[in-house]
C-alpha positions in Angstrom: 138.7 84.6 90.2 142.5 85.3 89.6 145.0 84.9 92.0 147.9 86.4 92.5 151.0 85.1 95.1 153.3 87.9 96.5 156.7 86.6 98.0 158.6 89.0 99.9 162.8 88.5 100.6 165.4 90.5 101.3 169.2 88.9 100.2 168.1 85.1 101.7 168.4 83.2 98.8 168.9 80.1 100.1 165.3 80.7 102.3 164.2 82.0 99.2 164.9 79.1 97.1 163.1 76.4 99.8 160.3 78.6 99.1 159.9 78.9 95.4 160.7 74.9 95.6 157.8 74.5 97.8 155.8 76.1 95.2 156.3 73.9 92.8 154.7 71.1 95.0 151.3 73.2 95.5 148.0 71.5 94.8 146.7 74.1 93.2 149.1 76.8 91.3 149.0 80.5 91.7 148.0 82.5 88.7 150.4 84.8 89.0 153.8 85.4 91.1 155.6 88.5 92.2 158.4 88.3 94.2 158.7 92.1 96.7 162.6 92.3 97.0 163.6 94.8 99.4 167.3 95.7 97.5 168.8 91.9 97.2 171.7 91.7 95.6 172.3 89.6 91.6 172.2 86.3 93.6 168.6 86.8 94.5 167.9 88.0 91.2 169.8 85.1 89.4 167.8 82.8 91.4 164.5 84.5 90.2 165.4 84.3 86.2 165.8 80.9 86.7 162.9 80.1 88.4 161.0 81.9 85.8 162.4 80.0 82.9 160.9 76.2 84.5 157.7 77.8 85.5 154.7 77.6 83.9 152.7 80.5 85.9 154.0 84.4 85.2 156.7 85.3 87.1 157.5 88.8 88.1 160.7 90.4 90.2 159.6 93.8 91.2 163.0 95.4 93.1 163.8 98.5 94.4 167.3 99.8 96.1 168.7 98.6 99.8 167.4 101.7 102.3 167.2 99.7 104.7 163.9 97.9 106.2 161.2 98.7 104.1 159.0 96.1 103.6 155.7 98.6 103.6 157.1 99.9 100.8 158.0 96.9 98.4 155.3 95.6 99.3 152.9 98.2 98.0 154.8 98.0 94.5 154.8 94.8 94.3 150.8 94.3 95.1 150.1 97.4 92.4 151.4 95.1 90.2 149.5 92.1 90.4 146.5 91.1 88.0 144.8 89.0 90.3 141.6 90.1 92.5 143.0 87.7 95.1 146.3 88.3 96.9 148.0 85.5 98.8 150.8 86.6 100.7 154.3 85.0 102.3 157.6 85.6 103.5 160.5 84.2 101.6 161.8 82.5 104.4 158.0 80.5 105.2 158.1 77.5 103.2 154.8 76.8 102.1 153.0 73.4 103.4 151.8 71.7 99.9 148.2 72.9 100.1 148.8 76.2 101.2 147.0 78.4 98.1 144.6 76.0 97.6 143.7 76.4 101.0 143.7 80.0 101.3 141.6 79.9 98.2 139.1 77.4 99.9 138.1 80.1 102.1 138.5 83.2 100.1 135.4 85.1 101.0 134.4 89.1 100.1 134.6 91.4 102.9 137.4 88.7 104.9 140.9 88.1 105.6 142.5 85.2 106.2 145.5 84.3 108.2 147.2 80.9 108.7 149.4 79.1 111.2 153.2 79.0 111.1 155.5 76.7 112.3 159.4 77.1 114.0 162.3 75.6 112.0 164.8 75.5 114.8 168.5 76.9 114.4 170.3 73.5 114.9 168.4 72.2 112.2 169.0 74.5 109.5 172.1 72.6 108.0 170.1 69.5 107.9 167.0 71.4 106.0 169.6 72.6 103.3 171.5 70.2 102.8 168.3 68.1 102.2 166.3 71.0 100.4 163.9 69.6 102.7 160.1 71.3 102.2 157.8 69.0 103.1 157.0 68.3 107.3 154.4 66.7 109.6 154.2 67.6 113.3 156.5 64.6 114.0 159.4 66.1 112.2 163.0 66.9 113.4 163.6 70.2 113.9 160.3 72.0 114.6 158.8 73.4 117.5 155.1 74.5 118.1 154.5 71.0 116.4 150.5 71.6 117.2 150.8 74.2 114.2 151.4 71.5 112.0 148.9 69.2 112.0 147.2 69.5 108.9 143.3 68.6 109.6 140.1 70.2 106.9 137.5 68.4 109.7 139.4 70.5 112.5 139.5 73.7 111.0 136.2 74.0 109.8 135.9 74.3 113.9 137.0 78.1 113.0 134.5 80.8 111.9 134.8 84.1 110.2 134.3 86.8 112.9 134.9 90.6 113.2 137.7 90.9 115.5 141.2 91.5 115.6 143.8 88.9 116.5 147.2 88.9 118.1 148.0 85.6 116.6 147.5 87.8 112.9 151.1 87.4 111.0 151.6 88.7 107.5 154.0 86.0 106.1 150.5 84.0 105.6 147.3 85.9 104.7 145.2 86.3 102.1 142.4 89.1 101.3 140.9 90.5 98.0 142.5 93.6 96.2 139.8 95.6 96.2 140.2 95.3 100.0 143.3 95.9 100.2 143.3 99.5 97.5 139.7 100.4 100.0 142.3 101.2 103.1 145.4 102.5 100.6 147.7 99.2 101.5 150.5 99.2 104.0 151.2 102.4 105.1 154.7 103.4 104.0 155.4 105.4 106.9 156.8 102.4 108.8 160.4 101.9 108.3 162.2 99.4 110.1 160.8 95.7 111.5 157.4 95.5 113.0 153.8 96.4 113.3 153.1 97.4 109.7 151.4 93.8 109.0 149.3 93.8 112.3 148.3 97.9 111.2 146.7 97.1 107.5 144.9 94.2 109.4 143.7 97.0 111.8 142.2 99.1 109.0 140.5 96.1 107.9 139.3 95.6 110.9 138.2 99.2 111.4 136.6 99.0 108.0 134.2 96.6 109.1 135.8 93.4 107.5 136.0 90.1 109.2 138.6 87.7 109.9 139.4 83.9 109.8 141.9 81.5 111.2 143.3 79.2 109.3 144.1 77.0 112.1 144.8 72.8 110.6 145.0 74.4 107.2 147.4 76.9 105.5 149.9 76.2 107.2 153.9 77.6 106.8 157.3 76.6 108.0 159.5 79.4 109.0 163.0 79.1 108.5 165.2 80.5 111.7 166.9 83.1 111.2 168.3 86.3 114.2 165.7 89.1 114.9 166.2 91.9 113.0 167.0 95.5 114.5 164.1 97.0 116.5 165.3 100.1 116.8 162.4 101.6 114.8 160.1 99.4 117.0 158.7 102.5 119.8 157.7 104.7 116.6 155.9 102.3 114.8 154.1 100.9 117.8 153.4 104.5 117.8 151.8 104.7 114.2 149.5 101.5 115.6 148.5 102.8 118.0 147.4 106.6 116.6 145.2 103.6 113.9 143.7 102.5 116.9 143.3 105.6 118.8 141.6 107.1 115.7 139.8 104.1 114.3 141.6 104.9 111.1 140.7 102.8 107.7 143.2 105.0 105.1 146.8 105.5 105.6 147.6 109.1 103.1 150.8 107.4 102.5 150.0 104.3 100.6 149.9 102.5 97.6 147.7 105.0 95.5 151.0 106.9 94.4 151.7 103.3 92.3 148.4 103.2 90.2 
């Protein structure tokens, strides 16, 4: 089975950089990487072309131009692209915890999705983190909060089953699920613009598709850099959009990533 890691960023290159540093320290390597930009300027891209020159796994920079917030959409381009029949998916400000694919690939299971834990890098520790290039953290690290979230434990987490049900504590900068789930309910649905909801929405198509779910509470486990909430002014319409998927029990969105392939 091929696997394929997406990365998504948006003009953080120095969360970006943590990131594609604590990739290099996986246990297991990705088969493929794509990196969903959402309009960063050359510095990002500059970063990018020099990661791919030291790497010894494909590297790919799919981009499109600044409008704004939207994530649905790179990320759509970005997953048509990939080769892999497993997609592992993080933000490019989540620094990955060492085992992180290897984890997510432990589990990987037909007709699931998985979603890990992630773990609060506080504010006054960010100059400390960069100036270390720190990517590596137990729970009794400086600078983290939630430290639960960070205890890395394969006897605890086999405490927590696959199950069909949604979850809350579902977060898109760490989940995994096949491809051919993902093209079954036409990916994210592009009509959300703007931070929020349009993670927790494909999960609710997979849910409504009949998929299950698993925690990957003790394992898979990421580090999320602090950074200031982004605008929520889009917030009330694409609760909206959630909740016409839950409403309707909907399991295809018409605007979605069939218009790539």
């Amino acid at each position: 089975m091929k696997n394929s890691l997406i990365i998504s960023t948006y003009n953080w290159p120095e969360a970006l950089a943590l990131v594609l540093k604590s990739l290099k320290n996986q246990t297991v390597l990705p088969d493929e990487v794509i990196i969903a930009d959402d309009g960063s300027t050359d510095e990002t891209k500059l970063l990018i072309e020099n990661f791919k020159k030291e790497s010894t796994f494909p590297v790919s920079h799919v981009w499109h131009e600044d409008v704004g917030f939207t994530k649905a959409i790179i990320l759509n381009k970005a997953i048509a692209k990939t080769e892999g029949d497993y997609i592992i998916q993080v933000d490019g400000d989540c620094i990955m915890h060492s085992n992180f694919i290897e984890d997510h690939l432990t589990f990987a299971s037909k007709n699931c999705y998985l979603y890990g834990s992630r773990v609060n890098i506080q504010k006054p520790y960010l100059d400390a983190l960069y100036k270390n290039q720190q990517v590596q953290f137990s729970p009794f690290s400086k600078g983290i909060k939630k430290r639960t979230r960070a205890i890395y434990s394969p006897f605890l987490s086999q405490f927590y089953k696959s199950n069909h049900q949604f979850s809350k504590k579902f977060r898109g900068c760490n989940t995994s699920y096949f491809k051919s789930d993902f093209i079954e309910v036409n990916g994210y649905n592009e009509d959300f613009k703007g931070w929020g909801r349009e993670d927790s929405e494909l999960a609710l198509r997979f849910f409504n598709k009949g998929l299950k779910s698993r925690r990957l509470r003790y394992r898979g486990i990421v580090y999320h850099i602090y950074h200031h909430e982004k605008s929520k002014s889009r917030l009330e319409l694409n609760n909206n959009i959630e909740l016409t998927t839950i409403k309707e029990k909907l399991t295809w969105t018409a605007n979605g990533v069939d218009k790539y392939h």
